[in-house]
N, CA, C and O atoms as a printed pandas DataFrame, in Angstrom:
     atom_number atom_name residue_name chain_id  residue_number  x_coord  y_coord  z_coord
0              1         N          UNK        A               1 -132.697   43.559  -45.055
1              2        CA          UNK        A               1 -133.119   42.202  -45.385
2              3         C          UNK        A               1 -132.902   41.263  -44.199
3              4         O          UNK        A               1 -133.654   40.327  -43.925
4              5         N          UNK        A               2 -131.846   41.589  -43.550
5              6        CA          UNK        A               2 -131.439   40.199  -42.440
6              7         C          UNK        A               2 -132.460   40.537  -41.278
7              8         O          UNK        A               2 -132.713   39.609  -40.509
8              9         N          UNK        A               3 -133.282   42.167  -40.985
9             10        CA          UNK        A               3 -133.652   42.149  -40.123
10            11         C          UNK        A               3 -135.234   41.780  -40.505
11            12         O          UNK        A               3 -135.841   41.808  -39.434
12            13         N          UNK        A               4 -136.103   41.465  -41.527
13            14        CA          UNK        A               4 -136.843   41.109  -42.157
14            15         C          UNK        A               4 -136.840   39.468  -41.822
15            16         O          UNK        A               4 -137.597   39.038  -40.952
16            17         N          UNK        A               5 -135.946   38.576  -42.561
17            18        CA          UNK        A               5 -135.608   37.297  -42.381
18            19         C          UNK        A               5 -135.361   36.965  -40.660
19            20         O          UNK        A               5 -135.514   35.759  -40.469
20            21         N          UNK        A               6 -135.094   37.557  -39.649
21            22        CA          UNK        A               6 -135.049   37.443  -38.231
22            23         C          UNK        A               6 -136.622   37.286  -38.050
23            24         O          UNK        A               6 -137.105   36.456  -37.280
24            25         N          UNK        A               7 -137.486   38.281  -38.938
25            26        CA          UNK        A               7 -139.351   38.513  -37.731
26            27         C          UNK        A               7 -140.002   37.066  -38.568
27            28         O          UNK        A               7 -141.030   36.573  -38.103
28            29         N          UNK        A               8 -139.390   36.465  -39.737
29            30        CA          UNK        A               8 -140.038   35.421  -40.565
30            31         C          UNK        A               8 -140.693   34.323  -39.641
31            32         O          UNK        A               8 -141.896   34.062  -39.623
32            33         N          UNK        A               9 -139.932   33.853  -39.045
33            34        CA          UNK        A               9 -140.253   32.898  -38.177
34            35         C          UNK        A               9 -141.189   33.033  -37.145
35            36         O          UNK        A               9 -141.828   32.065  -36.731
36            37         N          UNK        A              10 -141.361   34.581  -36.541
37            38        CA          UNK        A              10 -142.104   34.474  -35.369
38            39         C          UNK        A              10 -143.396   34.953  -35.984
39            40         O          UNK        A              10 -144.422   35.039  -35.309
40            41         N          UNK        A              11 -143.336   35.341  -37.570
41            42        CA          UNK        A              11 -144.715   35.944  -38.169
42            43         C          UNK        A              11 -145.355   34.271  -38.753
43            44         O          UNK        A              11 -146.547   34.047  -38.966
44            45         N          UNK        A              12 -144.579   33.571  -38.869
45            46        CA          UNK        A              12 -144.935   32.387  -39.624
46            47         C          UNK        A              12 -146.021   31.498  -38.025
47            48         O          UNK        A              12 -147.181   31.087  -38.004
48            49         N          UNK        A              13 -145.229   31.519  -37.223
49            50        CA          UNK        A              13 -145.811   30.650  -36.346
50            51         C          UNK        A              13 -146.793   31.876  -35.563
51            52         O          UNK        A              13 -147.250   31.423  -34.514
52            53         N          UNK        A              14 -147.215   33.296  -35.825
53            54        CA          UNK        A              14 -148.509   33.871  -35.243
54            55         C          UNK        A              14 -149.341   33.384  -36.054
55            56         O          UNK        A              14 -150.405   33.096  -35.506
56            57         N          UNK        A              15 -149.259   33.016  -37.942
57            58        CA          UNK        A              15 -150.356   33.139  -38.655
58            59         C          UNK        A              15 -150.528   31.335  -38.686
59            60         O          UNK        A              15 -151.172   30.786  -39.579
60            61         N          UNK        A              16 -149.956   30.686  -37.750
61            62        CA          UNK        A              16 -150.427   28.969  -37.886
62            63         C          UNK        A              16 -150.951   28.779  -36.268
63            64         O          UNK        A              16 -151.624   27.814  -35.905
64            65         N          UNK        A              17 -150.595   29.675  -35.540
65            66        CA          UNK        A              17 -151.115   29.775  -33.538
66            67         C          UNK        A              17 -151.917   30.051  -33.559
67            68         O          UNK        A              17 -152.776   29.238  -33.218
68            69         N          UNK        A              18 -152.390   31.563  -34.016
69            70        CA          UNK        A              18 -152.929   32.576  -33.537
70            71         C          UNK        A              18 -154.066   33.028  -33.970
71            72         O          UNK        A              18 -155.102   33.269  -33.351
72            73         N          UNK        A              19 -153.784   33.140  -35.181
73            74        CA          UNK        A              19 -154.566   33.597  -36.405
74            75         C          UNK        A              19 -155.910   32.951  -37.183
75            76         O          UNK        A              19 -155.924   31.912  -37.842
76            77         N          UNK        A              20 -156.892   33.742  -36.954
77            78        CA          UNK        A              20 -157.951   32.611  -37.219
78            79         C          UNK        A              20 -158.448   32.900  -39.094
79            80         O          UNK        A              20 -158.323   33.857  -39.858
80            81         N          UNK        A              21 -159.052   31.457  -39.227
81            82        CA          UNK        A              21 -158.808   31.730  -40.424
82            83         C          UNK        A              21 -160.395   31.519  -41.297
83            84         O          UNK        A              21 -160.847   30.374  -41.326
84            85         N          UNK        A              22 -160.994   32.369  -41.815
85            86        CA          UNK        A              22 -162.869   32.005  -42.484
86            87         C          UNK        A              22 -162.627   30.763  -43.263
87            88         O          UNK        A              22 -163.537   29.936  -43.195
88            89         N          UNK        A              23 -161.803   30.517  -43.842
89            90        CA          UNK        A              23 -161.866   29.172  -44.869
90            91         C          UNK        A              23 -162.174   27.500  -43.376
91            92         O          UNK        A              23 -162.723   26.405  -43.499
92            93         N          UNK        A              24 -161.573   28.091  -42.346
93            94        CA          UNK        A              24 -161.392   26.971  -41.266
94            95         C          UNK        A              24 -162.538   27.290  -40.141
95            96         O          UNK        A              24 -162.424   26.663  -39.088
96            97         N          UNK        A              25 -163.734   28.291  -40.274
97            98        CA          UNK        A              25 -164.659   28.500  -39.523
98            99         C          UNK        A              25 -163.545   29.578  -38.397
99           100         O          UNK        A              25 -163.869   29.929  -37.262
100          101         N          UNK        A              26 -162.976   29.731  -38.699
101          102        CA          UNK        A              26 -162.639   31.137  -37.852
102          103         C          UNK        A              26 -161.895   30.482  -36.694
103          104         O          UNK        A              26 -162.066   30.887  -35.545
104          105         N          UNK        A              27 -160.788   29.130  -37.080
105          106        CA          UNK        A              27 -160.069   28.309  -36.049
106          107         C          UNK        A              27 -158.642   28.732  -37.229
107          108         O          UNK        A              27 -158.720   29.006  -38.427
108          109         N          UNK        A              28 -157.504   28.655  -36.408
109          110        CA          UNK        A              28 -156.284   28.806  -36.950
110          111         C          UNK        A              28 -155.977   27.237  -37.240
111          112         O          UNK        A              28 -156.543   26.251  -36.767
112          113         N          UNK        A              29 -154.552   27.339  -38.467
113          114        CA          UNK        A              29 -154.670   26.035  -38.768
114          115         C          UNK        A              29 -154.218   24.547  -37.663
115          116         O          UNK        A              29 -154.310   23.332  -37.839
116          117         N          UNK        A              30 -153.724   25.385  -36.537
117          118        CA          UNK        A              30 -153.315   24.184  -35.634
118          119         C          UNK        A              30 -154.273   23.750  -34.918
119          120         O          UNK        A              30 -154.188   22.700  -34.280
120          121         N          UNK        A              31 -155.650   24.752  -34.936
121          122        CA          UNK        A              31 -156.697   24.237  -33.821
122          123         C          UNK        A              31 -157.325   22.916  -34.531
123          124         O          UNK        A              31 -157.546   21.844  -33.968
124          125         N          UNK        A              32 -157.567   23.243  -35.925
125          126        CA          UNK        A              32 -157.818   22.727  -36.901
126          127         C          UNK        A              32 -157.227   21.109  -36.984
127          128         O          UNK        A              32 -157.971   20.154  -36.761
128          129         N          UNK        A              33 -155.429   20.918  -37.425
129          130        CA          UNK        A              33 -154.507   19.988  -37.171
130          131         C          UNK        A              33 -155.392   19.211  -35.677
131          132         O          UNK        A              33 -156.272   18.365  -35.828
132          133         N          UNK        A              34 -155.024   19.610  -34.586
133          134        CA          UNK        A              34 -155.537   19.265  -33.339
134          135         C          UNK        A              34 -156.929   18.884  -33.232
135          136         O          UNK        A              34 -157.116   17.834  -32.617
136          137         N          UNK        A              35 -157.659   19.309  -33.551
137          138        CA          UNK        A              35 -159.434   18.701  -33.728
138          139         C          UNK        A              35 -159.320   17.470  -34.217
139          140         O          UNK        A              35 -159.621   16.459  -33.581
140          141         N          UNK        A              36 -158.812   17.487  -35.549
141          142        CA          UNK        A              36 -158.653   16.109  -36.714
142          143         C          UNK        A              36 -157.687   15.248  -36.158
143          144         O          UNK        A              36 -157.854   14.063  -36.447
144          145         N          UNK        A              37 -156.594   15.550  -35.343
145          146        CA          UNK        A              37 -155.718   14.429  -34.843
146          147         C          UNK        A              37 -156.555   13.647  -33.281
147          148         O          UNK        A              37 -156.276   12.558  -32.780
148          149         N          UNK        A              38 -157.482   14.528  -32.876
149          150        CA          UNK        A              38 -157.946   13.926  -31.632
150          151         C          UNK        A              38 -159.201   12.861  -32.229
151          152         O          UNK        A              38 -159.369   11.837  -31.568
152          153         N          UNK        A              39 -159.963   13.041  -33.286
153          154        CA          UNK        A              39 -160.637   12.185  -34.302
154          155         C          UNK        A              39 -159.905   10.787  -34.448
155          156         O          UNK        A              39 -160.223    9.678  -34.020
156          157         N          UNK        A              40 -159.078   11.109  -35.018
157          158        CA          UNK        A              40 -158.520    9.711  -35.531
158          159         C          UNK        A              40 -157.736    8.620  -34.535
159          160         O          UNK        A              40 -157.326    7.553  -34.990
């Protein structure tokens, strides 16, 4: 379990970096965040 809870963090921030997503046109959610913050 503790070595599970150690990869959490670096799996959490591949699938919000890295990871592209069809609901977001195939942009991960920070490209996404970043598009809409340069908008406003």
């Amino acid at each position: 379990a503790q070595a599970v809870l150690g990869l959490i963090g670096g799996w959490i921030e591949d699938y919000n970096e890295n990871h592209p997503h069809s609901g977001l046109k195939m942009r991960s959610p920070r490209e996404v965040i970043a598009a809409q913050t340069e908008i406003a």
